[in-house]
N, C-alpha and C positions, 0 to 999 in steps of 0.2 A: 650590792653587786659591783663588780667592777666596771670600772669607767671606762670607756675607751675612747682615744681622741687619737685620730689617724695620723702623727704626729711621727718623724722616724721609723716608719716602719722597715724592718731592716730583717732580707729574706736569706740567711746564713745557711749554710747545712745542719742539716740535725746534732745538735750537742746535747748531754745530756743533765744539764744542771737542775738539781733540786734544792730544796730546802736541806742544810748542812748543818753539821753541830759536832759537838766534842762533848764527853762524856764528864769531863772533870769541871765545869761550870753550870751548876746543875739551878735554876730559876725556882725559888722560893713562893710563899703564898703572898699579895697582896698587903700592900699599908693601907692605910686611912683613905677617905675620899671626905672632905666636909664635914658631916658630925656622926657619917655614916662608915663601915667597914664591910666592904666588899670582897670574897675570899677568890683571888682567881682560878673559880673552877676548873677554866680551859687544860691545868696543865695534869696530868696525867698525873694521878696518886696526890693530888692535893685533897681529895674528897675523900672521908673513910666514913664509917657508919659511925660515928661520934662525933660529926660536923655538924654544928646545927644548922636548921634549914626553915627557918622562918619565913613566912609570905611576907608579913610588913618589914622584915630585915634583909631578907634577899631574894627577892621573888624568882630571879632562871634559876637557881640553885633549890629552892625550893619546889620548882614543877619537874628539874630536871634531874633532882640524886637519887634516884630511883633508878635509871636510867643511866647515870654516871658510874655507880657503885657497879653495873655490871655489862659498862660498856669496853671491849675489846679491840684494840688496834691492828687490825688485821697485818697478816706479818708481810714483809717489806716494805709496809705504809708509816705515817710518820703522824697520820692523825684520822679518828673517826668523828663523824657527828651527820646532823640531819641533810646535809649541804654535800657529803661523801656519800651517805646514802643514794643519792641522786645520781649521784656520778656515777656510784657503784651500777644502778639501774640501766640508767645509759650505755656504759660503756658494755653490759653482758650484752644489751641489743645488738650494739655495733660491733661484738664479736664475731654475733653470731650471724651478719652479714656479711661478715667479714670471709666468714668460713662455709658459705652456704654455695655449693657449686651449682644450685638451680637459675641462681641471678642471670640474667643476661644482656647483655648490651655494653658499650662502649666503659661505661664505668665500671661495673660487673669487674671485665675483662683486665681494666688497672689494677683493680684491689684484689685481685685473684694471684695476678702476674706477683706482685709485690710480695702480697704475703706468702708466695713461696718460696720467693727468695730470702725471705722474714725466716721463715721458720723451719723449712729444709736443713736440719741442723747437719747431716750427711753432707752436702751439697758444701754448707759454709766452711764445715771444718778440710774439706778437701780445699778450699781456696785459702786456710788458714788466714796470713796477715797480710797476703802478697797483693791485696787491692790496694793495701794502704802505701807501698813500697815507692810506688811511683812518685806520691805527693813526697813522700819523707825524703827519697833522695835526689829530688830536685831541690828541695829547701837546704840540705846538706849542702847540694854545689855550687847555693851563694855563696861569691867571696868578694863582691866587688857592690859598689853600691848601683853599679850598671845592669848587675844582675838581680837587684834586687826587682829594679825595676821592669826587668826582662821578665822575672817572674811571675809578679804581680802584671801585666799586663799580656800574660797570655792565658789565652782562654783556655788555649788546649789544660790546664793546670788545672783539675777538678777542684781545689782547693785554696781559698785566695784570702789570705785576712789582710785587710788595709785598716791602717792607723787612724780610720773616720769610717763613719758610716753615710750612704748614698742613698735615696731611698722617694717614692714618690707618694704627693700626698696631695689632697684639695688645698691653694692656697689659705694661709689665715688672713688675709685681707679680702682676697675677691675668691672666697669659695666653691665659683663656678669653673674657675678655673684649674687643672692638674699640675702641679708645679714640683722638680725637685730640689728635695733638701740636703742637703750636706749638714752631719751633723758629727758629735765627737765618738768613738768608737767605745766599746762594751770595755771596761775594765775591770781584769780577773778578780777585785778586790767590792766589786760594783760601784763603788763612791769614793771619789776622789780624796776626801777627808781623811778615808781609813789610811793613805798614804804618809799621813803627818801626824797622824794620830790613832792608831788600831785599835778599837774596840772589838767588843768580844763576836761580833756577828762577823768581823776583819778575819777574827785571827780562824774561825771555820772555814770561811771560805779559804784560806791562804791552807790551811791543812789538808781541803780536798784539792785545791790543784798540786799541792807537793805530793801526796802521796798518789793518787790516780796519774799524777805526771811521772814520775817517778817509775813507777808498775808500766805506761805505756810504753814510756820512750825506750824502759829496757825492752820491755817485749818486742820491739821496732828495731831492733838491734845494737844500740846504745848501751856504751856499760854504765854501769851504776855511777863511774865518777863520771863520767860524760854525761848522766842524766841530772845529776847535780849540779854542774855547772850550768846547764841548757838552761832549766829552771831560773836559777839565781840571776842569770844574765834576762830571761824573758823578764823576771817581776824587775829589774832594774831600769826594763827597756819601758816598761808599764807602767814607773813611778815617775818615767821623764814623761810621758804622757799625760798623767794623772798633773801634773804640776801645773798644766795651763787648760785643764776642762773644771769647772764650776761644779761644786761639790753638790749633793743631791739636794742638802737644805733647800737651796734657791727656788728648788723646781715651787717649792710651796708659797714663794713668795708672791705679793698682789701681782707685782710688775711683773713676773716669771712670762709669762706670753708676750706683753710688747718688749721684752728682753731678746726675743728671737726674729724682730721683724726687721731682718738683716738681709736685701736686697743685692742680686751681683748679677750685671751682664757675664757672659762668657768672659769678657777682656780684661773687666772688671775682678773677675774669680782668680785666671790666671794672675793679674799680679797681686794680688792677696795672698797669693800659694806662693811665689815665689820660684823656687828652685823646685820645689814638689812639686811632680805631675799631675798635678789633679786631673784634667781634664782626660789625659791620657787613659787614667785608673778607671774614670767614669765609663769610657766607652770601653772599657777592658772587662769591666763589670758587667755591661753590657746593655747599660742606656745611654739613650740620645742626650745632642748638644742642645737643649731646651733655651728660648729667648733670654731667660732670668733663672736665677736660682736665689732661695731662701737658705741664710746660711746662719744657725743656728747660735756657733760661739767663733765668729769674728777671729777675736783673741788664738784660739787656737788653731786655728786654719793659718795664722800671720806666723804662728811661731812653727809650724812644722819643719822649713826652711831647716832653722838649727837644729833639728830632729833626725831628720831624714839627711843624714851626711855619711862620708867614709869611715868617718870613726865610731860610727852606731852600728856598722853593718853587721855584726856581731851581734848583737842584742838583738837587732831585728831579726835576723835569723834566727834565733835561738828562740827569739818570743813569736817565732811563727810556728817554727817547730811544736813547741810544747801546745799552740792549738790546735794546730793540726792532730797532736797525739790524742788531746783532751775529749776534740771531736769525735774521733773515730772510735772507740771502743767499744759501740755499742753495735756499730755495724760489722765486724770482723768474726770469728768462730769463736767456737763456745768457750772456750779455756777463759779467751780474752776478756768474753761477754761475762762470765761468771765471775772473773778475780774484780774486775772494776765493779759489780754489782756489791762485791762483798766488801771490797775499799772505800765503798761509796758508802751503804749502811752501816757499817764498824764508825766512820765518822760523826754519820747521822744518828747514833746510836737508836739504829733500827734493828729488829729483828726478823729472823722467816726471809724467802725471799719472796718478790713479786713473781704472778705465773706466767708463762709464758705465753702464754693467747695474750694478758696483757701487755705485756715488754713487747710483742706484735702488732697490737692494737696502737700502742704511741709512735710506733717508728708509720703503721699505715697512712695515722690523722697525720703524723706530721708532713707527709710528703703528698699526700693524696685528700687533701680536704674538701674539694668542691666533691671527686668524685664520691667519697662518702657519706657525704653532706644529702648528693643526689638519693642513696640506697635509703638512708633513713628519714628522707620526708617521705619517700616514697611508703614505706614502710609501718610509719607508726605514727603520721603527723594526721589529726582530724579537723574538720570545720569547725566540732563542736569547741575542742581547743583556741580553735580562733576567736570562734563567739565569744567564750568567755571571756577572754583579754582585752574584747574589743569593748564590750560592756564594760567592763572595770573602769580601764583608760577611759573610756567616758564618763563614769561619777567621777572618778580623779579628774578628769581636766575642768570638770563643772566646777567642781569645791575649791581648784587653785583660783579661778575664774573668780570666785565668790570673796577668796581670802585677798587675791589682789586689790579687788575691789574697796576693800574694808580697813587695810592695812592704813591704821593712822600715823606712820612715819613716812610714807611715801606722798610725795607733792602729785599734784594732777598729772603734771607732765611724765614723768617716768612712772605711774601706774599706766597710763595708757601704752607708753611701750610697752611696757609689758606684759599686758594684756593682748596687746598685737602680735608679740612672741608666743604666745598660747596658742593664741589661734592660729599661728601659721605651724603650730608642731606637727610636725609628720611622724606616722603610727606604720611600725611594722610589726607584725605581730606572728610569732609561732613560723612562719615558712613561708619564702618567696612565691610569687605568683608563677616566676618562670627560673627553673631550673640553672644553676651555668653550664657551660659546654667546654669539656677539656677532649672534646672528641678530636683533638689532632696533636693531643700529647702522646708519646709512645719514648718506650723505653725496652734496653734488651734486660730479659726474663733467663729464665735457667736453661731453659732450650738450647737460647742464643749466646751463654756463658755469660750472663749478664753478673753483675754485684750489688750490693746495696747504695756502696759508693758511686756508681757508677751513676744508679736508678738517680741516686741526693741529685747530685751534678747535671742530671736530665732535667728534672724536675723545678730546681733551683733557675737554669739557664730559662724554662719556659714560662716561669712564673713571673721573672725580669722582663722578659720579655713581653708578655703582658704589659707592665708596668708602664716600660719603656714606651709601648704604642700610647699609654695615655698620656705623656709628657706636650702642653700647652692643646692640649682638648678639653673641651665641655664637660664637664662633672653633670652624670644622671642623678642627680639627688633624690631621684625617686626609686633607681637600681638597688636590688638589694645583693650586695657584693656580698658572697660567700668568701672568697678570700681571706677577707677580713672578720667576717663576723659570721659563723660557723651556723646554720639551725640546729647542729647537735652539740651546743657549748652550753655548761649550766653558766648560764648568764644571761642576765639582763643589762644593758645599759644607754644613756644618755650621751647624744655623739651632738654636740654644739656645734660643730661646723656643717652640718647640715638640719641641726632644730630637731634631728628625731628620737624619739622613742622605738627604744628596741627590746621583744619581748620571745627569746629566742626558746625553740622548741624543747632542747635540752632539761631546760630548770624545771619542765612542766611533771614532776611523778612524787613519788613519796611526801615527805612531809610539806612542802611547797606548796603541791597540788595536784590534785587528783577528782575529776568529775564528780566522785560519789562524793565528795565534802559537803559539809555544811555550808551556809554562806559566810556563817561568820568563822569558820576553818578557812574560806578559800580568803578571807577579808586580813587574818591574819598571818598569812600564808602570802601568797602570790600578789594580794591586794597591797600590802607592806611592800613589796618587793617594788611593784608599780609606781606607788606612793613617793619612794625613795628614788628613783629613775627621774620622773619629772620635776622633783625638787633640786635635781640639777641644772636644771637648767637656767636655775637663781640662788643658785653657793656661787661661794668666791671666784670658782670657774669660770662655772658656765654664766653668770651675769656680765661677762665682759664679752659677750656672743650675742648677736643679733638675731632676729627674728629670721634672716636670712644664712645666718651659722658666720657672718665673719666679727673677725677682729674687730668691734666699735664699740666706743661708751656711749649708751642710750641714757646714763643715769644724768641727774643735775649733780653738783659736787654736792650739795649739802645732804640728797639722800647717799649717794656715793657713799659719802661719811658716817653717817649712820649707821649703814650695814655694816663698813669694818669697822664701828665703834661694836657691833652687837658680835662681827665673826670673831673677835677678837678674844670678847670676854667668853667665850665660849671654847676658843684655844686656851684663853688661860687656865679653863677649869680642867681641860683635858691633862694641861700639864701636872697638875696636880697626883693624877693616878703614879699607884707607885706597883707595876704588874709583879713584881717579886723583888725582893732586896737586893738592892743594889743598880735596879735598871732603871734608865732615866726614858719619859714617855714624853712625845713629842704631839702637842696638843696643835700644833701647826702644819703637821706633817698629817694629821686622823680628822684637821677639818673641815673640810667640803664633805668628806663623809658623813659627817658626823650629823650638820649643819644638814642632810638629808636625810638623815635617819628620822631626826626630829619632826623636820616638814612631811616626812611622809606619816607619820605616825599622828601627828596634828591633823592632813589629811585624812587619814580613816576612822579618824576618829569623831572627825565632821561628818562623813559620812554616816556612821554608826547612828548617832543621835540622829537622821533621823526615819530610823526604822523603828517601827513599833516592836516591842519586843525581844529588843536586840540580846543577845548572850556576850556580854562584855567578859564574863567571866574563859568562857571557849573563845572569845578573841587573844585576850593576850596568853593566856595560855600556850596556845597553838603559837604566837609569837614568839615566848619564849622556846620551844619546841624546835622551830626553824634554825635559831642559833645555836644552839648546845654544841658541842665537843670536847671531845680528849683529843690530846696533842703531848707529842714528848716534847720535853724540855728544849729542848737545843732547836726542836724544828719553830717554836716559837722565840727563840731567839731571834733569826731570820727574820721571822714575822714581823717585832716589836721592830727590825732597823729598817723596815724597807715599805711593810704591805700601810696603803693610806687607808685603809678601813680601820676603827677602833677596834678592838679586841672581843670578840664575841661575847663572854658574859659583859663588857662592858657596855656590847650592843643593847642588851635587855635592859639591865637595870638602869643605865644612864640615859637609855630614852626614856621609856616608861616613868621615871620619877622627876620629869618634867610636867604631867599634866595631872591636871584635877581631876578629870575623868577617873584615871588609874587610883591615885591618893584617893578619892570623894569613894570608888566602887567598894575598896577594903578597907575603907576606916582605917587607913594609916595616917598616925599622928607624927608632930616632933618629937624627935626622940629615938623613933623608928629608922632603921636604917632605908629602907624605901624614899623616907621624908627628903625633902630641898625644899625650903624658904620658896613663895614664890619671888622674892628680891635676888634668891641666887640664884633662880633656874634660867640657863642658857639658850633655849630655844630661838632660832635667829626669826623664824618667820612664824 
């Protein structure tokens, strides 16, 4: 599952960006791995009924081409598997709370409000593009770099992108405390690398802001050479940006966190900015003047100075412009909502469109999450759900317990931290204890002539505003922030800066989990999931996070070294995979994931042994079962340059042919594609 580390969080208007592709680069099967050949099942039409499918040669591909051969990508989706199933589960729930007008109460009342302005297609097309008019020709009537700043520091301006991101988070040194960040801004290209060098995930992304920029800014009333130029002059304004933010590699690197512990009084900030208003922007945005700020890339806050001058004002407008267009298209009337849907899948070489309850449903979660979040614990969250997570989490943290213990590379002194980090993890499990209160958000509704843009702009200011109230207050480390971490989100994850375990309601149905499972279904299943969460909190990560969630090394150097002598060789093997011809797989970038996949799977697998009886055969099974998917080509594109989890079938087979449990159960020998030495198997813990 994904990780989440409360890091830049950064609360925009709704934009609609997905996973993007182009049809003419189409992802090949798989090379070599070791002495073994793995066929990457994940991408759509790689598996026909004349692929072989041996258990000792490819165990997910063998549980799962049954399964594969007649699985369907539901149309305006870009991929299915056991993990969509889920979603798919969820999300009919939260439709159908969505649309349920017997709800009642102060949230009720939001998600009702909203989704009629969502889905009154009557209503929209009478307002056609005239919500958006306002933002676009204000950006039009910069012409000075006076007014850029005019503009960007008025609130009245529903719409405001600044060249950095602002954003509040528990500090990484003293995590008790709220502190904000300044950090580098969202780049249309998403990595700065792709500026000096575009690769094939560069050149989609760069196809769907040309072409949905393109479609918007004419529909905004821009001609087509005016939409050309806007464009050309935004990614020019985007590549002087890109030129002084740190390209995504870094983020994986050891030091990548004490890279960021970049301290500034207020006076301090201002002359760092220089001629840039920062502080201006900050209260424009609309938080407070906090004692310190945490400022993320130094270097680029120093250089915006020669950035932000009269002779950019041009660029900046034009690259404010086309986000402004970018954003908007999903909130405007149908014409609008349909061409960007179809520009958007023609890219993604998606087919069908997506329905309309749900193109309803992501614009509701996106603006409205505590209140939805309320309906469906309300709704569908049980004790019995709790109990089981809660039982789990406690054989997993026993057996971590057990394995620290035993771990013969670790000196006395950093097992006992670490074991002190164990036992101070805090468990949330399936659904807060007490609900959040947005009972004093309001917004105008259709009655009131309200808009979607309008509702964003509502929503957005109150959520800042939140924020902003915590800027140098006390972090609850015990609150379970809905905000942030949704109970109807399929996810679990491991948050270091406060030591918890999160085990959120959402992941709990289909092949995950589901009460009537067996144990050893629910072991392979949810228990995996588990397994994998707390093993974060000693990958390359989270071992640099205290027992207390801050920034500190607990370790001595010589175990220090150790681990990245072991996280290392386990990157190196990663790089190895070859997902289709031609793509290059970044074993650095997939391992702290990876590096848990293993430890949680080493985990249940302690556990297994020792249950009398146990169904090893319906454990991994059900393992492989959890992972499976189809994915079209192009949206795994994306995937391979960005997502830090390894590749789905590479989840199955490149756990699993780590342990003798798995080998020793099916009599897989050398030779076997299943098979790894145990001198090459990579397992960090």
């Amino acid at each position: 599952m994904k990780k989440m580390i409360s890091i830049l969080l950064t609360f925009l208007l709704l934009a609609g960006l997905g996973a993007c592709a182009f049809a003419d680069e189409t992802p090949k099967e798989t090379g070599a791995i070791l002495d073994g050949r793995w066929l990457n099942a994940d991408i759509q039409g790689n598996v026909t009924e004349e692929t072989p499918a041996e258990l000792k040669d490819d165990f997910g591909l063998f549980v799962n081409k049954d399964w594969i051969l007649q699985a369907q990508i539901p149309a305006g989706e870009s991929k299915t598997g056991s993990m969509e199933d889920v979603q798919r589960t969820m999300m009919d729930r939260q439709i159908a709370l969505m649309k349920d007008d017997s709800l009642t109460g102060h949230d009720a009342e939001l998600v009702h409000k909203l989704y009629a302005l969502t889905s009154d297609w009557d209503y929209r097309d009478a307002q056609g593009v005239e919500p958006a008019m306002p933002t676009i020709e204000a950006i039009q009537g910069i012409d000075s770099l006076e007014s850029v700043t005019g503009y960007l520091c008025d609130r009245n301006n529903l719409m405001r992108f600044y060249p950095l991101t602002m954003a509040v988070s528990a500090d990484l040194i003293n995590p008790d405390i709220y502190i904000t960040q300044i950090g580098t801004p969202s780049l249309m290209l998403q990595d700065s690398a792709e500026y000096t060098e575009r690769t094939q995930a560069g050149e989609l992304y760069y196809t769907l802001y040309e072409q949905l920029g393109t479609y918007m800014l004419t529909r905004l009333h821009y001609s087509e050479d005016e939409a050309k130029q806007v464009i050309e002059n935004a990614f020019a304004f985007d590549a002087l940006l890109a030129a002084h933010i740190k390209p995504t590699a870094t983020h994986y690197q050891a030091d990548y966190f004490t890279s960021l512990l970049n301290y500034y009084s207020p006076e301090e900030l201002t002359a760092l900015a220089g001629d840039f208003p920062i502080l201006d922007m900050l209260q424009a945005f609309g938080l407070k003047v906090g004692e310190r700020f945490l400022v993320t890339e130094p270097d680029f806050i120093a250089a915006l100075p020669e950035l932000y001058t009269e002779e950019n004002v041009v660029l900046m407008r034009d690259w404010m412009a086309l986000k402004a267009a970018y954003s908007m298209g999903t909130n405007l009337d149908r014409e609008t909502f349909k061409q960007v849907e179809a520009i958007s899948n023609a890219v993604m070489g998606i087919t069908g469109e997506t329905s309309e309850d749900d193109n309803a449903l992501q614009i509701v979660l996106g603006l409205l999450p505590v209140p939805m979040d309320n309906l469906y614990v309300q709704a569908y969250c049980t004790e019995q759900q709790r109990q089981d997570m809660l039982d789990i989490i406690a054989d997993v943290v026993a057996y971590y317990r057990k394995m620290l213990e035993s771990v013969d590379w670790l000196s006395d002194a950093t097992r006992e931290k670490a074991v002190e980090k164990l036992d101070n993890l805090r468990v949330r499990a399936v659904y807060p204890d007490e609900l959040g209160d947005w009972s004093d958000l309001d917004f105008a509704g259709i009655e009131t002539g309200g808009s979607l843009l309008a509702a964003s702009a509502a929503v957005q200011a109150y959520v800042i505003a939140i924020q902003s109230d915590k800027i140098d207050t006390t972090v609850d480390k015990d609150k379970w922030d809905q905000l942030i971490m949704r109970t109807a989100m399929v996810n679990a994850f491991y948050n270091p800066q406060d030591n918890s375990i999160n085990i959120l309601a959402g992941i709990l149905n289909g092949e995950v989990y589901n009460e009537d499972m067996s144990y050893e279904q629910k072991l392979g299943g949810i228990g995996t999931v588990i397994g994998h969460e707390i093993s974060h909190a000693f990958d390359t990560n989270g071992s640099q996070f205290d027992k207390d969630g801050a920034l500190s090394n607990w370790w001595t150097d010589e175990d220090y070294a150790a681990f990245q002598e072991r996280a290392a060789k386990l990157a190196a093997w990663y790089d190895g995979f070859i997902p289709w011809e031609g793509a290059a797989y970044s074993g650095q970038q997939v391992q702290t994931e990876a590096i848990a996949d293993m430890g949680g799977m080493k985990c249940l697998l302690a556990i297994a042994a020792q249950q009398a009886d146990f169904d090893y055969d319906a454990f991994f099974r059900q393992f492989a079962t959890v992972w499976r998917m189809q994915a079209l080509p192009a949206y795994l594109v994306t995937l391979v340059a960005q997502d830090t989890h390894p590749m789905r079938y590479m989840r199955v087979n490149a756990t699993l042919a780590q342990f003798d449990d798995f080998i020793d159960f099916y009599g897989i020998q050398p030779g076997d594609g299943m098979y790894v030495a145990p001198e090459d198997r990579v397992a960090v813990w």
